[in-house]
matplotlib code that plots the C-alpha trace (Angstrom):
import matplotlib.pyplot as plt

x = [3.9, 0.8, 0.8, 1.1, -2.1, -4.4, -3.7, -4.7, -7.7, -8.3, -7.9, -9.7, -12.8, -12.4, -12.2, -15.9, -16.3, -14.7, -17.3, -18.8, -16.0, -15.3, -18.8, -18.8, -15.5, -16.9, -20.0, -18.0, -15.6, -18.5, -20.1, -16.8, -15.7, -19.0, -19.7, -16.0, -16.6, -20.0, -18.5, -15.4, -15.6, -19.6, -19.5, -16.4, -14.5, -18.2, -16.9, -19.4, -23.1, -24.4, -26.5, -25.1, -27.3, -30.0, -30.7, -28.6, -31.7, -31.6, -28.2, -28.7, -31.4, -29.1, -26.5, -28.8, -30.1, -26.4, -25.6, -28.2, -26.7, -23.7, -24.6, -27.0, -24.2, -21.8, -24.1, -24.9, -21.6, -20.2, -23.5, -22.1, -18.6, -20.4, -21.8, -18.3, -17.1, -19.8, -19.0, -15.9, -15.2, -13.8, -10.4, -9.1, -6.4, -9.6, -11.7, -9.1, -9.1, -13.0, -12.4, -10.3, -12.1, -15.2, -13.5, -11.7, -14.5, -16.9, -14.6, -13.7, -17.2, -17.8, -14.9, -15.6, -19.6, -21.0, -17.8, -17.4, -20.2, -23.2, -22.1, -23.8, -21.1, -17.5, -14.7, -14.4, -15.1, -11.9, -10.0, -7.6, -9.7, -7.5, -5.2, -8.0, -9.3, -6.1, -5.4, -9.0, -9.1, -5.1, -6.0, -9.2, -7.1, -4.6, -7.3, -8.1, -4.7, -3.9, -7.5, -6.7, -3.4, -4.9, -7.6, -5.6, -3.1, -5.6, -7.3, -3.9, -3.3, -6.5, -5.6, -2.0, -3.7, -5.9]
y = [48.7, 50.5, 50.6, 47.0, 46.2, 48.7, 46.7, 43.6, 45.1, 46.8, 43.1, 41.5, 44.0, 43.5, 39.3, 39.3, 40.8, 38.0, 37.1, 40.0, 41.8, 39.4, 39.0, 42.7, 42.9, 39.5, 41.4, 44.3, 42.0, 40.6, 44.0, 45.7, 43.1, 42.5, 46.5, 46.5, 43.9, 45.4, 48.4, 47.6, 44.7, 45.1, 49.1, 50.8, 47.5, 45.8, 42.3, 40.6, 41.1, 39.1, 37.4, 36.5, 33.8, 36.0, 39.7, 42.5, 44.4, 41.6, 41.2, 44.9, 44.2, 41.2, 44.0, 45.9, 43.2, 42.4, 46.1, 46.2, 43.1, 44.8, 47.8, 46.0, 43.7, 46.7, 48.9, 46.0, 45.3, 48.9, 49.3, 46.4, 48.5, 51.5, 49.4, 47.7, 50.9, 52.5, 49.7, 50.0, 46.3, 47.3, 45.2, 46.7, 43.9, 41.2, 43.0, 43.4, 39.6, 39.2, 41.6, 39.8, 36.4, 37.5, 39.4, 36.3, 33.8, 35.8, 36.1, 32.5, 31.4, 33.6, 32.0, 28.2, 28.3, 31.1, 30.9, 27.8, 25.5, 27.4, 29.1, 32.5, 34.9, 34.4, 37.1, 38.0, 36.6, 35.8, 32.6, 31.8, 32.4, 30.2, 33.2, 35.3, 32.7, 31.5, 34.9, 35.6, 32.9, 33.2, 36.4, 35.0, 32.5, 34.9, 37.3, 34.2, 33.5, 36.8, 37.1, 33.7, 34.5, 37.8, 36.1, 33.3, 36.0, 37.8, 34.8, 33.5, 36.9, 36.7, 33.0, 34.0, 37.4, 35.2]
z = [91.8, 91.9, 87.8, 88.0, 90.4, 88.5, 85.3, 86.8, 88.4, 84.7, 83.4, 86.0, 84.8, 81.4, 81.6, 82.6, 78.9, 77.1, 74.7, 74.2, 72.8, 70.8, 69.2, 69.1, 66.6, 64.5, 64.0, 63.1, 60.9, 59.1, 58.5, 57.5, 54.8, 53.2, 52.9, 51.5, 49.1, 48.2, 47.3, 45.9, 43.7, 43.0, 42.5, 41.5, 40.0, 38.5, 38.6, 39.9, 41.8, 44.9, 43.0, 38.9, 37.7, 36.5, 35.2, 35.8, 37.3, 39.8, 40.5, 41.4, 44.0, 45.5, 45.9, 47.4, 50.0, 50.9, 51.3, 53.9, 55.3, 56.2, 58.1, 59.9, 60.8, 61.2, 63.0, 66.0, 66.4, 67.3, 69.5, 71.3, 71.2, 72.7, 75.6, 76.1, 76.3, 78.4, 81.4, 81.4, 79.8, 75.7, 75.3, 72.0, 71.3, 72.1, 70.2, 66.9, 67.0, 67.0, 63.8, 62.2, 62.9, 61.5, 58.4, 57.9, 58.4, 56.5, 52.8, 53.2, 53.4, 50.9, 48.6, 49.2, 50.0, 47.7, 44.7, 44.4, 46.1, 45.4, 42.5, 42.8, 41.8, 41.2, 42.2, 38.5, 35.5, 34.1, 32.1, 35.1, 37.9, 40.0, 40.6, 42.3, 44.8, 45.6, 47.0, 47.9, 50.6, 51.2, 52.6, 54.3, 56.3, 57.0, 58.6, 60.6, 61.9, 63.1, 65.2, 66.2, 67.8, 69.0, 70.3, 72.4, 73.4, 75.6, 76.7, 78.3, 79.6, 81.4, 82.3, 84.0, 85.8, 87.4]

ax = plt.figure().add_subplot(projection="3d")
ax.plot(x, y, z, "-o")
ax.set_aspect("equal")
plt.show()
């Protein structure tokens, strides 16, 4: 019994935190995907640069600008973590689904928006490119599920400890 009311005084604590650990783990999401897409399809694999429709030297400053982009964006969200964590108020399942969500959000806009929209860089130049945005944004959306449900599962936890 007493297990049970110091998880809903832990819960209780940790609601008032909602939002932040969720834009903690979206800024972390963001971060984490772009610097993983930076480095893996820009650096090791070379199939594309930030920025295509010009020199190589400049597609090299574009990766550049967008590497920046996502430790800046990785970097605020685990300071955000370290004061979640400091108060007492870090929800890990919460903050997974803020992860995912920004992850997610972040590769589709990148897939629909800078692919295909804007036309800046595609995933890799290629005759049936159909095959790697299909699973590009597949696994975009799928990101965005899974935060989604994480997401809604902790709010109606908070909801029913209330």
């Amino acid at each position: 019994m007493a297990a049970k009311v110091e998880s809903d005084n832990v819960d209780s604590h940790r609601s008032g935190y909602l939002s932040k650990n969720v834009w903690s783990g979206f800024l972390f999401g963001v971060g984490f995907i772009a610097f993983f897409d930076e480095a893996v399809f820009h650096q090791l694999l070379h199939w594309h640069h930030f920025y295509d429709k010009s020199t190589t030297a400049m597609g090299l400053v574009s990766d550049g600008f967008f590497h920046a982009f996502s430790w800046f964006a990785t970097i605020g969200g685990l300071f955000m973590l370290a004061d979640l964590r400091r108060k007492q108020g870090f929800w890990p399942a919460r903050w997974w689904g803020g992860v995912l969500l920004g992850a997610g959000g972040f590769q589709l806009y990148d897939g629909i928006i800078q692919h295909k929209m804007m036309r800046i860089h595609q995933i890799r130049y290629v005759e049936n490119i159909i095959v790697y945005d299909m699973i590009w944004n597949l696994t975009a959306l799928a990101m965005i599920l899974v935060g989604g449900i994480l997401l809604m599962r902790t709010r109606n936890k908070r909801e029913r400890s209330s």
